[in-house]
ZADREN-442966 format. One record per atom (N, C-alpha, C): residue number from 1; atom name; z, x, y. Coordinates in steps of 0.2 Angstrom, whole numbers, plus 5000, padded with zeros to 4 digits. Layout:
N
R  pos  site    pz    px    py
R  NUM    CA     Z     X     Y
...
//
This chain:
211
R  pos  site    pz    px    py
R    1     N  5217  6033  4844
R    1    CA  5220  6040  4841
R    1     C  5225  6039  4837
R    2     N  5230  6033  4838
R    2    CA  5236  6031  4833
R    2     C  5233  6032  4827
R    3     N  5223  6029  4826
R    3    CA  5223  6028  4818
R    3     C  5223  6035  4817
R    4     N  5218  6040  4820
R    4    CA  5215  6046  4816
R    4     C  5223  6050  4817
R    5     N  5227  6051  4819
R    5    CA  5233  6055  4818
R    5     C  5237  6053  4815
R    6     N  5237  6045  4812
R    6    CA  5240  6041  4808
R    6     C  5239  6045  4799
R    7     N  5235  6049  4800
R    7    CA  5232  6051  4793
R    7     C  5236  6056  4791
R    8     N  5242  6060  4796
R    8    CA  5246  6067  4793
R    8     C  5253  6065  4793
R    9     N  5253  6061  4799
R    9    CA  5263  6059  4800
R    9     C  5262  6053  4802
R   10     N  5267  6050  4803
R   10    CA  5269  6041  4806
R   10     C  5269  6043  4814
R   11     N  5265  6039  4819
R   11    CA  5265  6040  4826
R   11     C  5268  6035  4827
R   12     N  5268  6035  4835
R   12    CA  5273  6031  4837
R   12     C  5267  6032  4845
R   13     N  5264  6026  4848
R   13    CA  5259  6027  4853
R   13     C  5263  6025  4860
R   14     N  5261  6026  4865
R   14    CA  5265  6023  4871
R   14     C  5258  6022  4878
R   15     N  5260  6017  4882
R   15    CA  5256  6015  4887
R   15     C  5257  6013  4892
R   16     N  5256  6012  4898
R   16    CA  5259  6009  4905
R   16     C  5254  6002  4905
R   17     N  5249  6002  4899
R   17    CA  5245  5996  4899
R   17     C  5246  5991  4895
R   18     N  5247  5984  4895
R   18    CA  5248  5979  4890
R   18     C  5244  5977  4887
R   19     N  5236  5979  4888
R   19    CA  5231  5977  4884
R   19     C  5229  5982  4879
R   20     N  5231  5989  4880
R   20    CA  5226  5991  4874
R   20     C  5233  5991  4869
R   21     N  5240  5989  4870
R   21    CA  5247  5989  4867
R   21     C  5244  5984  4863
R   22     N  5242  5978  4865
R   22    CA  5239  5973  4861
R   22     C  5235  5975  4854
R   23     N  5230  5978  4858
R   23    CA  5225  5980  4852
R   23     C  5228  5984  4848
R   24     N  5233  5990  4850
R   24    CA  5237  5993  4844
R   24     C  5240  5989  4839
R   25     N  5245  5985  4841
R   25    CA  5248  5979  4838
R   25     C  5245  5976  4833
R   26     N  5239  5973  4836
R   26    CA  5233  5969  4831
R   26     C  5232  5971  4825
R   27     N  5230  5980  4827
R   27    CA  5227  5983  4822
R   27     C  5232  5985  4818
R   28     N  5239  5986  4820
R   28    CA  5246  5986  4814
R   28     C  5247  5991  4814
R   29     N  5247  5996  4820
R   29    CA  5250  6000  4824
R   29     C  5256  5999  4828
R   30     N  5262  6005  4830
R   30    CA  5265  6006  4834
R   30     C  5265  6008  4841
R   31     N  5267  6004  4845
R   31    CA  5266  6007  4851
R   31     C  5270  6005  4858
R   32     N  5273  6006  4863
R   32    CA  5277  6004  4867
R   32     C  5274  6004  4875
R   33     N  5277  6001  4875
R   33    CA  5275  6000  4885
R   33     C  5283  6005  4889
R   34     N  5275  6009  4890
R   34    CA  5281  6015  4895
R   34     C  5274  6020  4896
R   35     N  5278  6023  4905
R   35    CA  5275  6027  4908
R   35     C  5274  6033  4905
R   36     N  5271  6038  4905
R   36    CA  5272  6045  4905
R   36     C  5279  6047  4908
R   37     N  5277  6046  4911
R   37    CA  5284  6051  4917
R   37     C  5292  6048  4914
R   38     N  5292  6042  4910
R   38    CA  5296  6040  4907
R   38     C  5299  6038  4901
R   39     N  5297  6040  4898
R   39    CA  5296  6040  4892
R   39     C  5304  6037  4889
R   40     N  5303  6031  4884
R   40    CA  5309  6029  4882
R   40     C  5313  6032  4874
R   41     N  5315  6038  4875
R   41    CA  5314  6041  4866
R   41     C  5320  6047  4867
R   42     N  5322  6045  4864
R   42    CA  5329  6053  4863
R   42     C  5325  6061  4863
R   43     N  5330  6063  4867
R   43    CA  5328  6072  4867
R   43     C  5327  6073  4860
R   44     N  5320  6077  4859
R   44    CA  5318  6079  4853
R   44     C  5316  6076  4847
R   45     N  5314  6069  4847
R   45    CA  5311  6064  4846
R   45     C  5304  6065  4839
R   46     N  5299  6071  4843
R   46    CA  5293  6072  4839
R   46     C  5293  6079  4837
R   47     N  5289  6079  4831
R   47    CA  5287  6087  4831
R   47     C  5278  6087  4835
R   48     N  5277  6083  4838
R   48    CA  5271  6082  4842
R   48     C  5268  6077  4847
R   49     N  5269  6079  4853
R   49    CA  5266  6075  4859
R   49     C  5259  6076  4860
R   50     N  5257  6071  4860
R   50    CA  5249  6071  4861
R   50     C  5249  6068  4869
R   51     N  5245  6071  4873
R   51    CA  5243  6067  4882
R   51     C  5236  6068  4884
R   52     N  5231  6064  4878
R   52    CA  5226  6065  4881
R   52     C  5224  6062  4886
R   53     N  5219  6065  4893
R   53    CA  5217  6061  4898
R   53     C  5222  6059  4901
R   54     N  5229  6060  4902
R   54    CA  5234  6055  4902
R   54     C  5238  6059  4911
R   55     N  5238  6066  4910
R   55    CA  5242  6068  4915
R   55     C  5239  6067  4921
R   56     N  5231  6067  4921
R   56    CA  5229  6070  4929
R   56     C  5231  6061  4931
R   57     N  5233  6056  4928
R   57    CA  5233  6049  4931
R   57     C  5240  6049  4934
R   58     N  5245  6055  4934
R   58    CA  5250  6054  4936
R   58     C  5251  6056  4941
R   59     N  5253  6054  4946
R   59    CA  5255  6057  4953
R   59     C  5261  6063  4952
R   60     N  5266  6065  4946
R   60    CA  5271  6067  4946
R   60     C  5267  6071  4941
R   61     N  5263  6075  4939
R   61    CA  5261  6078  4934
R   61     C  5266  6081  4932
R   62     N  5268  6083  4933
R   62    CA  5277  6089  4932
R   62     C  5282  6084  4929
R   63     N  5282  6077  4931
R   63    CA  5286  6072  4928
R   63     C  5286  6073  4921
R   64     N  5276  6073  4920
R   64    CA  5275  6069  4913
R   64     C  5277  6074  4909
R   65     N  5274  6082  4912
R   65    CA  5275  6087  4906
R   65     C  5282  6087  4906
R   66     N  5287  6087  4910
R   66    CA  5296  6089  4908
R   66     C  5297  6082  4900
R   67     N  5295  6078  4905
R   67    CA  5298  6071  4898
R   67     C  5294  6074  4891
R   68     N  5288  6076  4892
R   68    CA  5284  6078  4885
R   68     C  5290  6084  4880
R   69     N  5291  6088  4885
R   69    CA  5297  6095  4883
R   69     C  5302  6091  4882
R   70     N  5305  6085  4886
R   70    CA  5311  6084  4882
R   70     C  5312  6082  4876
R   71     N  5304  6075  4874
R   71    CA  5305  6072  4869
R   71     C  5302  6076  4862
R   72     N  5300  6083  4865
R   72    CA  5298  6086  4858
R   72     C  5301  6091  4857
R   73     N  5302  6089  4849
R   73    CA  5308  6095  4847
R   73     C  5307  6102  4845
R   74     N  5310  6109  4845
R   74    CA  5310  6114  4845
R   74     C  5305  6116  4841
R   75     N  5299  6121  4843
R   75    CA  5296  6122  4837
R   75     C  5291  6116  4837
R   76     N  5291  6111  4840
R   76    CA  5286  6106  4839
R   76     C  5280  6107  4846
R   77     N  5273  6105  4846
R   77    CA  5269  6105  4850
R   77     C  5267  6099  4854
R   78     N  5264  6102  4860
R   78    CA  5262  6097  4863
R   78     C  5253  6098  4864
R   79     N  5251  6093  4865
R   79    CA  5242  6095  4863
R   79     C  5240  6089  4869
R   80     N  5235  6093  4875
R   80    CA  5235  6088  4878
R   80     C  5226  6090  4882
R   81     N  5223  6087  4886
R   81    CA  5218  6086  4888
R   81     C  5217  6084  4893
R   82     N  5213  6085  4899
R   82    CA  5215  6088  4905
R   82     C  5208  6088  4910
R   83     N  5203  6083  4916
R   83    CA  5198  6085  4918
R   83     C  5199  6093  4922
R   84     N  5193  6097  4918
R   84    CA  5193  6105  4920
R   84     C  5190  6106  4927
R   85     N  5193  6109  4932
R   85    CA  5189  6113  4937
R   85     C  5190  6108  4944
R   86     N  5193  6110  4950
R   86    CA  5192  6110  4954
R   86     C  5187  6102  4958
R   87     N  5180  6109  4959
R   87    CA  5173  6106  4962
R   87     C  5171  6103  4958
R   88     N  5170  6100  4955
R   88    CA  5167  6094  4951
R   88     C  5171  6087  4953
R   89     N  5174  6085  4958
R   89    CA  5178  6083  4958
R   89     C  5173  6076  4963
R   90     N  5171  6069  4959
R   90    CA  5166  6064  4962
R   90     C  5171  6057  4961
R   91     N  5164  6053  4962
R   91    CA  5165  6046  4963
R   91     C  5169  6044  4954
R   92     N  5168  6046  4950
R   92    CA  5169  6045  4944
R   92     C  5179  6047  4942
R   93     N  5180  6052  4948
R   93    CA  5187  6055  4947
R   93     C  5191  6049  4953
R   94     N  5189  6048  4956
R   94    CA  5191  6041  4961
R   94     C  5191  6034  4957
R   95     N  5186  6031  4954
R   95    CA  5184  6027  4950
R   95     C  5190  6027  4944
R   96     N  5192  6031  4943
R   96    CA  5196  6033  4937
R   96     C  5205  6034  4939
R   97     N  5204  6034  4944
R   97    CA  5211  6035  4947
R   97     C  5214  6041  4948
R   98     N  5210  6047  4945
R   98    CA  5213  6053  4946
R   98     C  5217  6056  4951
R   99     N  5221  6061  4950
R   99    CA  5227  6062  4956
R   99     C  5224  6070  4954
R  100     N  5220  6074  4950
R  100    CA  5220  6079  4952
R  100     C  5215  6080  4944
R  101     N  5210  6086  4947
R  101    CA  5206  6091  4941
R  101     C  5212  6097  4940
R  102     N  5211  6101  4936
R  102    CA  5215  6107  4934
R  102     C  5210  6114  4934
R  103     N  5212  6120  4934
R  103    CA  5209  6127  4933
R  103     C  5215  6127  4925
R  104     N  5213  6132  4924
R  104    CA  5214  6133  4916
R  104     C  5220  6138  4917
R  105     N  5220  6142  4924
R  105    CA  5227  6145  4924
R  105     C  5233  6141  4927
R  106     N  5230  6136  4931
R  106    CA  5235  6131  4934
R  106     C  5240  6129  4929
R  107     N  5236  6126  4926
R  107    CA  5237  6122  4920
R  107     C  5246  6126  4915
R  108     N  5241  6131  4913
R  108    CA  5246  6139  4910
R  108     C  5254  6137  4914
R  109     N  5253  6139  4921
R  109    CA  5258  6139  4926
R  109     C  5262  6131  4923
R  110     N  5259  6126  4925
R  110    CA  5264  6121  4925
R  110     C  5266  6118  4918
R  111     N  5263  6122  4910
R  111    CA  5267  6121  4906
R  111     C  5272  6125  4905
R  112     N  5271  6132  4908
R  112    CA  5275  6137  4907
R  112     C  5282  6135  4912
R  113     N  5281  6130  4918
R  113    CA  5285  6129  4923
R  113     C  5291  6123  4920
R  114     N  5288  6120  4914
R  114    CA  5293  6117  4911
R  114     C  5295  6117  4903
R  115     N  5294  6126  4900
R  115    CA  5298  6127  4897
R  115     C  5291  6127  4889
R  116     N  5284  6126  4891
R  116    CA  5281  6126  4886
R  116     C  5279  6133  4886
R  117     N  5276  6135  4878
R  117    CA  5271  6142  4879
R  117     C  5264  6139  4878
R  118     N  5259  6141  4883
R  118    CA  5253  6140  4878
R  118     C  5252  6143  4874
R  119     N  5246  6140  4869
R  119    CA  5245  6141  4860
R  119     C  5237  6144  4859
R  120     N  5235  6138  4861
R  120    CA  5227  6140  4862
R  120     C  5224  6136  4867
R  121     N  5219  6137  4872
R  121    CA  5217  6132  4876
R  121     C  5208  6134  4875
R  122     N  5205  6130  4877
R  122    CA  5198  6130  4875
R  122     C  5195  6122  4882
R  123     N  5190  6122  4881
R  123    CA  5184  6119  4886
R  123     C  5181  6114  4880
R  124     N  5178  6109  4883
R  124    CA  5175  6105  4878
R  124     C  5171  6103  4884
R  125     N  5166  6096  4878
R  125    CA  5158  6094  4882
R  125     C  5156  6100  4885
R  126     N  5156  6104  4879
R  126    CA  5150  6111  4883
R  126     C  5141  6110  4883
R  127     N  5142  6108  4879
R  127    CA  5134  6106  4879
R  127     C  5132  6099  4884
R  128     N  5137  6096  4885
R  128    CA  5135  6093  4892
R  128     C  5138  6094  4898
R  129     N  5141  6099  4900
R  129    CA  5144  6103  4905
R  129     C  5136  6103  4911
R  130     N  5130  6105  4907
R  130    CA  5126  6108  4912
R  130     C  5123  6101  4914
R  131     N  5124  6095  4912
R  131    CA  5119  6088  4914
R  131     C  5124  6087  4920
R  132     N  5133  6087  4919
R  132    CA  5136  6084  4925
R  132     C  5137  6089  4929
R  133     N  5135  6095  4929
R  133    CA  5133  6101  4936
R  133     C  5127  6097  4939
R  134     N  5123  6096  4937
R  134    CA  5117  6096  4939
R  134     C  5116  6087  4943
R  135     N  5120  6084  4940
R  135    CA  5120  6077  4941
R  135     C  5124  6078  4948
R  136     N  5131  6080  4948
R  136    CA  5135  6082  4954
R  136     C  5134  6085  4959
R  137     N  5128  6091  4956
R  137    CA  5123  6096  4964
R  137     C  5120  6090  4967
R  138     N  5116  6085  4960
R  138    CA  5113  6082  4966
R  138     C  5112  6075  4969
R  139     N  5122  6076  4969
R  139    CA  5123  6067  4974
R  139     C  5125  6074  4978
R  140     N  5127  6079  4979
R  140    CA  5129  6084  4985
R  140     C  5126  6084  4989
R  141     N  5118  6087  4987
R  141    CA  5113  6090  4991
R  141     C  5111  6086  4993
R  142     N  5109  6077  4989
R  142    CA  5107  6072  4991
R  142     C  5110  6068  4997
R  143     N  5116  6067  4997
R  143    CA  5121  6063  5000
R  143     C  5122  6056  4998
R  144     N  5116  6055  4991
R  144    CA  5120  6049  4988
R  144     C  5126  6049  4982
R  145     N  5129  6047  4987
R  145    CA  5138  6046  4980
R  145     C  5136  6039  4978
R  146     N  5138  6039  4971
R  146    CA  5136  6032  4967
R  146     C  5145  6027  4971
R  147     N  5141  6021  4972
R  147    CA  5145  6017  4974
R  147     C  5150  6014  4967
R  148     N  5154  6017  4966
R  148    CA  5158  6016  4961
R  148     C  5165  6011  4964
R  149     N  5167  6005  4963
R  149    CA  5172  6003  4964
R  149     C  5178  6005  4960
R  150     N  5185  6009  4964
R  150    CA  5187  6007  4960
R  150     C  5192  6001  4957
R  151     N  5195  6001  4950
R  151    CA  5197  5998  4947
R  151     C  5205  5995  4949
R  152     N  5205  5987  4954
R  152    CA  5212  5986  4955
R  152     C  5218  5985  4952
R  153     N  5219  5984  4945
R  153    CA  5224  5983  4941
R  153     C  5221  5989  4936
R  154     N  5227  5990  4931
R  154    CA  5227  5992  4923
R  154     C  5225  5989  4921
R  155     N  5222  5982  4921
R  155    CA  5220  5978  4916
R  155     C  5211  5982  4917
R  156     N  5210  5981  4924
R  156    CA  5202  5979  4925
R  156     C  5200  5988  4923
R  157     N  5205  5993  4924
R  157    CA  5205  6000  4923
R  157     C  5201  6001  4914
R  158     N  5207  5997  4910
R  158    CA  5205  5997  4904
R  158     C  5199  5990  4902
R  159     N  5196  5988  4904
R  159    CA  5191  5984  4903
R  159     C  5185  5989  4904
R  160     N  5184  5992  4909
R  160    CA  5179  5999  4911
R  160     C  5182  6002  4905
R  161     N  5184  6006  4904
R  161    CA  5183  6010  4898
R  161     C  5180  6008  4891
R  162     N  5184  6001  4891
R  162    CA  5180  5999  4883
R  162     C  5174  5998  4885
R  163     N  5170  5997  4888
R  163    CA  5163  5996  4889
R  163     C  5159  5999  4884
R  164     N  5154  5996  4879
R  164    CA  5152  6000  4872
R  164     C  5146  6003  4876
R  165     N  5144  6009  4873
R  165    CA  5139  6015  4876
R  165     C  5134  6013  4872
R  166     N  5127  6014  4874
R  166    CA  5120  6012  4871
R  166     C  5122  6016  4866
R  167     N  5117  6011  4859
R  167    CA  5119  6014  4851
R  167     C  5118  6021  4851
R  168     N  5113  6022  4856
R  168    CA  5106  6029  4854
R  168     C  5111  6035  4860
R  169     N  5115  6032  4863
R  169    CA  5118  6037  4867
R  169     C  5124  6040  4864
R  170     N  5127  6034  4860
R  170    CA  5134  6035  4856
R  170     C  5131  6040  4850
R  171     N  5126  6038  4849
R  171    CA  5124  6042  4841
R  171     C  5124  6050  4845
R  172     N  5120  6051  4850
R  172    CA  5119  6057  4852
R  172     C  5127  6060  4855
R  173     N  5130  6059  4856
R  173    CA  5135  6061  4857
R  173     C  5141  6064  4852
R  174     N  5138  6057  4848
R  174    CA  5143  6058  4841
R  174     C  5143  6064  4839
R  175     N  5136  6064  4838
R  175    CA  5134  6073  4836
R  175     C  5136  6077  4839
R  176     N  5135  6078  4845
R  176    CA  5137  6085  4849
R  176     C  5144  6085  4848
R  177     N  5149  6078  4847
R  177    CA  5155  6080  4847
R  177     C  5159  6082  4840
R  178     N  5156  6082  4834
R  178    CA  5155  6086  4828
R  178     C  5152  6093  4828
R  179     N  5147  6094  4833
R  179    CA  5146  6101  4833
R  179     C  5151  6104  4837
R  180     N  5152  6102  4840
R  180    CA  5159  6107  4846
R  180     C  5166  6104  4841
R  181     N  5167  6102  4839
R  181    CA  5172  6102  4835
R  181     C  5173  6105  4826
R  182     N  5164  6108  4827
R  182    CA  5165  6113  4819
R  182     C  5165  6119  4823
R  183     N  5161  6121  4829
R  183    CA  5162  6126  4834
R  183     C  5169  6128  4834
R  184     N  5175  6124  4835
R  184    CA  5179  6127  4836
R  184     C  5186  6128  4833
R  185     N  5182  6127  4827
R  185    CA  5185  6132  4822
R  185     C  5185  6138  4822
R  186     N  5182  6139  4824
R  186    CA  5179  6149  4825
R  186     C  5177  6152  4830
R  187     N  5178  6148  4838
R  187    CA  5179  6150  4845
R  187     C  5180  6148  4848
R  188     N  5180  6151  4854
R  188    CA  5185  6144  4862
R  188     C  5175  6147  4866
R  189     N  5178  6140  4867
R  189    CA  5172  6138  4873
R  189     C  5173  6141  4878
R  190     N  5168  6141  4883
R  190    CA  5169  6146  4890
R  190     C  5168  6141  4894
R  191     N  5166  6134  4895
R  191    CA  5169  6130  4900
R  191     C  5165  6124  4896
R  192     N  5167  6119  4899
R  192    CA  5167  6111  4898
R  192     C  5169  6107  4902
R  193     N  5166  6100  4902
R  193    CA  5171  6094  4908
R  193     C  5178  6094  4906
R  194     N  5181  6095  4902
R  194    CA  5189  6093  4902
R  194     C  5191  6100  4898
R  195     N  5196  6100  4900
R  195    CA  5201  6107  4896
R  195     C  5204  6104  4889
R  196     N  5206  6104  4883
R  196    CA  5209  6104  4878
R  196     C  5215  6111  4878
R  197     N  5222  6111  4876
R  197    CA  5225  6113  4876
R  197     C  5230  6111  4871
R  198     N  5234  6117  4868
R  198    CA  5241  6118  4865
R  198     C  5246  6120  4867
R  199     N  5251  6119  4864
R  199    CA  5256  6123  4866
R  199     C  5264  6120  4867
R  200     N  5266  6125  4863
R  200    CA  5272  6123  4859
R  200     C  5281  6126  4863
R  201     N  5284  6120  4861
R  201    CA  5288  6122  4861
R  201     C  5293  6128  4857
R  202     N  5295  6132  4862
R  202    CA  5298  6137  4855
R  202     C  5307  6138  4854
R  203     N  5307  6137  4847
R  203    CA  5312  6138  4847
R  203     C  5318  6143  4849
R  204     N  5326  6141  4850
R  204    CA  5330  6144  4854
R  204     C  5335  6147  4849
R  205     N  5332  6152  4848
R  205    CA  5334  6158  4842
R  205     C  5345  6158  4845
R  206     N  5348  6159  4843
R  206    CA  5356  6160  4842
R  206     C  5353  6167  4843
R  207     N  5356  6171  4847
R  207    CA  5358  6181  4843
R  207     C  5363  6181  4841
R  208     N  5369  6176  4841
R  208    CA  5374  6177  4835
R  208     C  5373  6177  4830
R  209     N  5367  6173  4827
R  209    CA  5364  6172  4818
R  209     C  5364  6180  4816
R  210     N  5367  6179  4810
R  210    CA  5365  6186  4806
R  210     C  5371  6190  4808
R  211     N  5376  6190  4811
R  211    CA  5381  6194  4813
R  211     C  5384  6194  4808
//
């Protein structure tokens, strides 16, 4: 994501992982080792925080979003991504180390609880929304839950992820994810596996100006 944002301003990446730091590096990117919740950067730092995938991994979700408002400056946004919904909640979200899914009001509540506004929020993977209902009813009904281990270290964490996707599955995907992303240009989704969200910080008007 450092390259494709790389394309508007100068980024600055961060990670609690030394392997994919490596791979920024390589690639002639910038990047640091540090947690969410910790973030090593002077108040108001960025005009944009990005946290995708990033909060539900926190046990302090509140931690991560306060540091996000402190390092971004007034008027600047934070743009973050979020697994959607409660019940959907499987061996894949264990696997992955998650510490919680989100409702789309919760969410509202705990940026608003540290100072953000939300801006726009929308649903993604709509059009595969209906495969991972359907795949979830039926380890439910069934009672096979897929024996996932999970991942002991961040290292073995980030090795599962790079895992390359069959050509013909990636290809298929590619697409739906250019179609839902000319979609939403011109509307919000009505649900999806993960939430997409904005939401800014606003600035602290003086009512002495103009006097």
């Amino acid at each position: 994501m450092i390259y494709h944002l790389g394309r508007y301003r100068r980024v600055l990446g961060t990670d609690n992982n030394p392997k994919p730091l490596r791979v920024a590096h390589q690639r002639g990117h910038e990047a640091r080792l540090a947690p969410a919740e910790e973030m090593p950067f002077p108040d108001q730092s960025f005009d944009l925080v990005a946290a995708w995938d990033v909060i539900e991994h926190c046990e302090d979700d509140l931690l991560a979003l306060r540091q996000s408002y402190r390092v971004c400056s007034p008027g600047g946004f934070l743009a973050l991504t979020v697994p959607a919904f409660g019940w959907p909640w499987s061996a894949n979200d264990e696997s992955n180390k998650h510490h919680h899914r989100y409702a789309k009001s919760e969410l509202h509540e705990k940026l608003k609880s540290v100072g953000f506004t939300p801006w726009r929020t929308t649903y993604n993977n709509f059009f595969i929304f209906p495969l991972a209902f359907l795949r979830i009813l039926w380890e439910r009904l069934s009672g096979r839950k897929p024996q996932l281990k999970a991942p002991d270290t961040d290292e073995e964490a980030y090795q599962v992820e790079m895992e390359p996707a069959l050509p013909l599955l990636n290809t298929v995907l590619t697409g739906v994810g250019w179609l839902e992303a000319a979609l939403l240009r011109f509307l919000t989704l009505p649900f999806g596996t993960p939430i997409i969200c904005t939401a800014q910080k606003v600035k602290v008007v003086d009512s002495s100006m103009g006097r």
